[in-house]
C-alpha positions as CSV (number, residue, x, y, z in Angstrom):
1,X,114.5,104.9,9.1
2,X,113.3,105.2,12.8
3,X,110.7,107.8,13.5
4,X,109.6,108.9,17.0
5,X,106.7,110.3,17.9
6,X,106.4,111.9,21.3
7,X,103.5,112.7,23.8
8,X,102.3,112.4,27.2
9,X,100.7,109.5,29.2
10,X,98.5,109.9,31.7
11,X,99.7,107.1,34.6
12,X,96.4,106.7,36.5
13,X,97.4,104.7,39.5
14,X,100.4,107.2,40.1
15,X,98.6,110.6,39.1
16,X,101.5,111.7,37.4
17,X,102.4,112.0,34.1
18,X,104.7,110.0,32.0
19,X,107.3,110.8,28.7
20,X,105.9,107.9,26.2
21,X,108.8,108.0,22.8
22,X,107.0,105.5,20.6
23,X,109.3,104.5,18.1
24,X,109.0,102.7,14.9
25,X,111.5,101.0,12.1
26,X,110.3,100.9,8.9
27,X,111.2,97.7,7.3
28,X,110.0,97.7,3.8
29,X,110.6,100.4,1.3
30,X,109.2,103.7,1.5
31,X,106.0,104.2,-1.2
32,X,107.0,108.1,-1.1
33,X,110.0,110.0,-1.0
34,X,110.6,110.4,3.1
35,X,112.4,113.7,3.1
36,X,109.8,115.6,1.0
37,X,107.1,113.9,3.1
38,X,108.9,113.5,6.4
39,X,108.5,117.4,7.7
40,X,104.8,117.7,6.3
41,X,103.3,114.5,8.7
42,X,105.0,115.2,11.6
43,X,103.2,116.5,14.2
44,X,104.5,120.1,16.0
45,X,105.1,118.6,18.9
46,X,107.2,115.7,17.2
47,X,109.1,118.5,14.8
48,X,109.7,120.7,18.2
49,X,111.1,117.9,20.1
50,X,113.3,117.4,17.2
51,X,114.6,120.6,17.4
52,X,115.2,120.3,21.2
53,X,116.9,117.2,20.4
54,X,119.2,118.7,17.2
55,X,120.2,121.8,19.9
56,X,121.8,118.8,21.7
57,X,119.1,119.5,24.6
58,X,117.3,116.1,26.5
59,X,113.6,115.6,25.9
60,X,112.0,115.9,29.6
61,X,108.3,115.5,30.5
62,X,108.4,119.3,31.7
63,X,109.8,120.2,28.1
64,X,106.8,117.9,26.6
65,X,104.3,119.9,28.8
66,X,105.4,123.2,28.0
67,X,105.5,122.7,23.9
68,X,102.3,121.0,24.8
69,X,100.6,123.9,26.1
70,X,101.8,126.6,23.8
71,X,100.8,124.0,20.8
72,X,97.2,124.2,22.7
73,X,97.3,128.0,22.8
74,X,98.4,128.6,19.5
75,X,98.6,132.5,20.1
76,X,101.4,135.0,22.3
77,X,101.3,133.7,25.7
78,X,102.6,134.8,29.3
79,X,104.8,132.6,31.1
80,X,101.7,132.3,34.1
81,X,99.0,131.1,31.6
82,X,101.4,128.2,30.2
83,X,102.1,127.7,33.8
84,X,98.3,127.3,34.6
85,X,97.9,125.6,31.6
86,X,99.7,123.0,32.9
87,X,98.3,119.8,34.9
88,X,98.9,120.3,38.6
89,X,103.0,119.1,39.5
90,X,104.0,118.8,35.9
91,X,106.3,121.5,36.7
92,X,107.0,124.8,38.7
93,X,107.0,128.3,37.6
94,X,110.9,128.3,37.8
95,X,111.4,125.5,35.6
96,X,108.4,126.7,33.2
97,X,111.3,130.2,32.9
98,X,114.3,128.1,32.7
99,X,113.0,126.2,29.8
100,X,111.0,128.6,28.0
101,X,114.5,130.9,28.2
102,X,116.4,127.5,26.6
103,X,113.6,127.4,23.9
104,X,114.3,130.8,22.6
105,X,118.0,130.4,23.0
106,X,117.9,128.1,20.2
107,X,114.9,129.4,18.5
108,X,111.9,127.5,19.4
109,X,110.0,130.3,20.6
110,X,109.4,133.7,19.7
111,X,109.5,136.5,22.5
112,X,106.7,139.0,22.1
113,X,105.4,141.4,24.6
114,X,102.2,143.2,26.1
115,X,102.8,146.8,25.9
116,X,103.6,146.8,29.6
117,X,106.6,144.3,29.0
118,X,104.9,141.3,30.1
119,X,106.3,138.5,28.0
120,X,104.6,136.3,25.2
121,X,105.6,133.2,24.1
122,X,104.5,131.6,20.8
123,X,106.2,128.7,19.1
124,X,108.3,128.7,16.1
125,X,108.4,125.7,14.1
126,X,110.0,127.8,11.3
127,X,106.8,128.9,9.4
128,X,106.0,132.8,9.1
129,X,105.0,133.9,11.9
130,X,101.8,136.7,12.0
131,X,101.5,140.0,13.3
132,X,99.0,141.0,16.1
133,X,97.4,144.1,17.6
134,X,97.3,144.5,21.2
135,X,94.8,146.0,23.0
136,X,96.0,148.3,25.9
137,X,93.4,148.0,27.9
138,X,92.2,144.1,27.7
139,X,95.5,142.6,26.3
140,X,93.2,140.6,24.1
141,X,95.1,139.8,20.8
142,X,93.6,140.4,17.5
143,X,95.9,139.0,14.3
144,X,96.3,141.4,11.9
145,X,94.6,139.9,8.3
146,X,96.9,138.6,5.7
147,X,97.2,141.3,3.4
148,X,98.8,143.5,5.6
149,X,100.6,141.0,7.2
150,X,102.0,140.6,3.6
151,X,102.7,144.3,3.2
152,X,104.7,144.2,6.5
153,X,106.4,141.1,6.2
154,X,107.8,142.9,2.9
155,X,108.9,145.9,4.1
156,X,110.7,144.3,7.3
157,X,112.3,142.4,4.4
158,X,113.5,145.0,2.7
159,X,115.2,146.8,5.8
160,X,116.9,143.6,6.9
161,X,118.3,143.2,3.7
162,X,119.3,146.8,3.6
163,X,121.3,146.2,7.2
164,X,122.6,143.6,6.2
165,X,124.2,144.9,3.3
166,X,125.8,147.5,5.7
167,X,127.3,144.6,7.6
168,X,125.0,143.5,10.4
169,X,124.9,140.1,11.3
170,X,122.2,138.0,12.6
171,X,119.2,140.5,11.8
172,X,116.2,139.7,13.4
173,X,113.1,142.2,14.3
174,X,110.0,142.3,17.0
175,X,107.1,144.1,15.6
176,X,104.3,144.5,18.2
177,X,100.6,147.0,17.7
178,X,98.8,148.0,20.5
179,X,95.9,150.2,20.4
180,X,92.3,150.5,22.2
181,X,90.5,147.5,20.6
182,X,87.1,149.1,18.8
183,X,84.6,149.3,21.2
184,X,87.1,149.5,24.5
185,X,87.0,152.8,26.1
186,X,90.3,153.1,28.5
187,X,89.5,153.0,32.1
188,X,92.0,156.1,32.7
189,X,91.9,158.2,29.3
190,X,95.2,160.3,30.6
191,X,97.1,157.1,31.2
192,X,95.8,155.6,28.2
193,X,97.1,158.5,26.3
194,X,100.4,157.8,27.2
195,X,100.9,154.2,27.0
């Protein structure tokens, strides 16, 4: 069984950074089942980068820096912050779109947005993912606590099981809650009323 674990390498005398696969073949019996095991001890970088690599797409440093800094973030995030994020040449803004666009073609990321349309970008490994409130006025995130989460995550449940026994396909949903966080007073109270 070959496992590779994937992360990025600092090459000092160049100032750049390197792709480093370390791979390793275990020789002597496994002590514990490796399929029941193998999923909870990779890292989410190593279980993205399998992903990439299922979807039949190449493992590039860019690609490594990207899942590297939404890993980091660990929240909704713009396409600019994971760009800043991002150690000087790593990669440009276009190639930051191009491959965050890829991800969510095959389902690594999740596509949120701020209640002006920016786009958020959080990972999806394949775990649930939670809900957040928005605020309209700081665009601070705030996760919404677990029991309604739980409440919600049942009743979007029950509605894409109800269209899908009508015949649609490929049901997915975005929920997104934005609101003045408590505290926050709106800068313009008559555009703040309408957003």
């Amino acid at each position: 069984m070959q496992i590779c674990n994937y992360s990025l390498v600092r090459c000092e005398n160049l100032g750049k950074f390197e792709c480093e696969m370390i791979a390793s073949t275990q020789t002597s019996p496994a002590l514990v089942d490796a399929k029941s095991t193998a999923v909870k001890t990779q890292s989410p970088l190593n279980l993205a980068c399998a992903r990439l690599k299922a979807a039949g797409l190449r493992i590039t440093q860019p690609r490594i820096a990207i899942l590297t800094a939404l890993i980091k973030r660990g929240q909704p995030t713009t396409i600019e912050q994971i760009h800043a994020d991002l150690n000087s040449g790593a990669c440009d803004l276009v190639t930051v779109y191009r491959c965050l666009g890829a991800f969510e073609d095959i389902g690594l990321v999740r596509r949120s947005f701020f209640h002006n349309g920016t786009s958020l970008y959080t990972l999806n490994l394949g775990e649930s993912h939670p809900y957040h409130v928005i605020c309209k006025e700081t665009n601070s995130l705030q996760e919404i606590d677990l029991e309604t989460t739980a409440e919600l995550r049942r009743n979007v449940q029950q509605i894409e099981e109800l269209l899908r026994a009508r015949g649609y396909n490929n049901v997915t949903h975005v929920v997104e809650f934005f609101g003045l966080a408590p505290g926050v007073t709106a800068s313009n109270p008559d555009a703040a009323a309408t957003r």
